[in-house]
N, C-alpha and C positions, 0 to 999 in steps of 0.2 A: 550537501556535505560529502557524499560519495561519490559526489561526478567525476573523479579522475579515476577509481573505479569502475564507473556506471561506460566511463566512456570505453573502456579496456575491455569490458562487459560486449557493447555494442558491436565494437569493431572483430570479436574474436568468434560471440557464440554463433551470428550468422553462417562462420565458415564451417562450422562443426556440430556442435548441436542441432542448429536450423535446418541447415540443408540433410541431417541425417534424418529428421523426424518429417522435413517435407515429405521426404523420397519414401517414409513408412508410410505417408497418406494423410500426418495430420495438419491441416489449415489453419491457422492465427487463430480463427473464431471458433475454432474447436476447442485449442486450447486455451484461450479467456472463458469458454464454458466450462471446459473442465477444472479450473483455478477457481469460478465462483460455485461449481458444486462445494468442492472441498472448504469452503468459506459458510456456505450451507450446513455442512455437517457440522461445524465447530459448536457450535448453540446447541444445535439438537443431541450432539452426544454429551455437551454437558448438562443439558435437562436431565440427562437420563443418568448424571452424577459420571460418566464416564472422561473424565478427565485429564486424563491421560492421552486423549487424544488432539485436545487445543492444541498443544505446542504445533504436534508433529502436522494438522490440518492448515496450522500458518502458514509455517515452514511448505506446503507442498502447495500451497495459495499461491505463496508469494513464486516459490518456481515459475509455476505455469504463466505467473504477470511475467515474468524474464522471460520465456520459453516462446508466448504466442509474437513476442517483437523479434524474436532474433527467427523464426518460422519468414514473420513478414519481410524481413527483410531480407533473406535468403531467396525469396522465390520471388522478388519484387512486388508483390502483393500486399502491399500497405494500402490501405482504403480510410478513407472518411468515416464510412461506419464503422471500419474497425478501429479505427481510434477511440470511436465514439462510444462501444459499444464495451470496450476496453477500459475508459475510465468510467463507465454507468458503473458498470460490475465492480471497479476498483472502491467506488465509495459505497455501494451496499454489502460488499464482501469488510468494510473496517466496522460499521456499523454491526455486523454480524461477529466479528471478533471481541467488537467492547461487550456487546450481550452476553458472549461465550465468560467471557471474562467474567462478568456480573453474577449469571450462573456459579462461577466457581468460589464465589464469596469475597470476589474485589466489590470496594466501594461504589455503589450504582451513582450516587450524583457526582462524585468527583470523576469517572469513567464517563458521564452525559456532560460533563464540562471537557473533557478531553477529547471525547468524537467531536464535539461542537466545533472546536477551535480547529480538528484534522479537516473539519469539512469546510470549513472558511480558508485554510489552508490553500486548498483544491479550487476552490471557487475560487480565490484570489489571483491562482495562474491562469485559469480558462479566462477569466474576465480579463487581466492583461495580455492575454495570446489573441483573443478578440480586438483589443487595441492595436493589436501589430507589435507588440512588445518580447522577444522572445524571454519567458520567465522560466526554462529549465537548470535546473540549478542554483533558482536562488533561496535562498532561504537555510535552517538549521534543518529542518524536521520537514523532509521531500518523504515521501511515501516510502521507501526502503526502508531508514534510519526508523520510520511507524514500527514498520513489518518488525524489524530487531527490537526495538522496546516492548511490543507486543508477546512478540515472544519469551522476552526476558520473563515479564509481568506475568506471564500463566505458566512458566517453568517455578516462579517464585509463590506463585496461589496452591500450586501443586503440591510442594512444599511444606504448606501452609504458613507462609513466610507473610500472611497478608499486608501486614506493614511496607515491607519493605515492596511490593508489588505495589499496595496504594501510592508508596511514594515515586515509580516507578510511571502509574499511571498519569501523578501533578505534574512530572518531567514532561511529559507526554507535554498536556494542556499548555503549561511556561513555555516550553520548544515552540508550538503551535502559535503561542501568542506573539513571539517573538517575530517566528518567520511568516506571520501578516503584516507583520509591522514592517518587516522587510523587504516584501514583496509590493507593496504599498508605498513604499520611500520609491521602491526600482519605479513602480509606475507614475509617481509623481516627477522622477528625476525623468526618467527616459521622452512625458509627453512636457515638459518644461525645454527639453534638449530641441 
């Protein structure tokens, strides 16, 4: 849904960003580590009722997801495990958001039916990039559009707006459901072609 974004993204931060944070010293898999610490903290500051820090631990998550690719591609340094090692951390860093969330007093089974559906999501494009299918950008709900409704959802628990976060989180799960079924049509259509 953001790829004409995402592409404006790719093509500019490598000149700028990337090559400024290579040149400080930091490496792709530095920064996918430091994206999944700060996905780390999310849960564990809201055990501790501290709240106020979800949003902002998204928000600096989702960065460093943006930051460790335009690093890779600046310094020609894109690698198989950093890919690999880049979407590992992607899906236990959402996993680790919905918790944070749950902690903050959103719905726990409707937030387990909306990780469920982000994580078939994910599985759906590895499984057709395995087929030789290129699947970036298909779908409603690609991992960005997550990161913004996640954040929306724990600025609105913050709040205490639960409602409207709960329904915030179904958007999640219906988005999710949708672009499986999309990504699913892509790979039916593309191995029939």
């Amino acid at each position: 849904m953001l790829g004409k974004l995402r592409k404006y993204v790719n093509e500019i931060l490598p000149k700028t960003v990337g090559k400024y944070l290579s040149k400080i010293g930091l490496t792709p898999n530095a920064a996918t580590t430091i994206g999944f610490l700060f996905a780390i903290l999310a849960p564990t500051l809201a055990y501790f009722k501290f709240f106020i820090a979800i949003p902002i631990m998204i928000v600096l998550s989702g960065l460093m997801d943006v930051v460790d690719g335009a690093i890779a591609r600046a310094t020609n340094k894109t690698t198989k495990f950093g890919a690999y090692l880049d979407s590992l951390t992607d899906r236990i860093s959402d996993m680790l958001f919905f918790l944070a969330l749950i902690f903050e007093g959103l719905n726990p089974y409707l937030s387990i039916i909306a990780l469920g559906f982000s994580e078939i999501v994910s599985y759906a494009r590895s499984k057709g990039e395995l087929l030789g299918i290129k699947m970036e950008g298909i779908g409603l709900l690609e991992r960005s559009e997550r990161l913004i409704l996640l954040f929306v959802a724990s600025i609105l628990a913050l709040l205490k707006y639960y409602l409207v976060g709960n329904i915030i989180i179904v958007i999640i799960a219906i988005l999710g459901a949708i672009t499986v079924y999309q990504r699913s049509y892509r790979v039916k259509k593309a191995l029939n072609d």
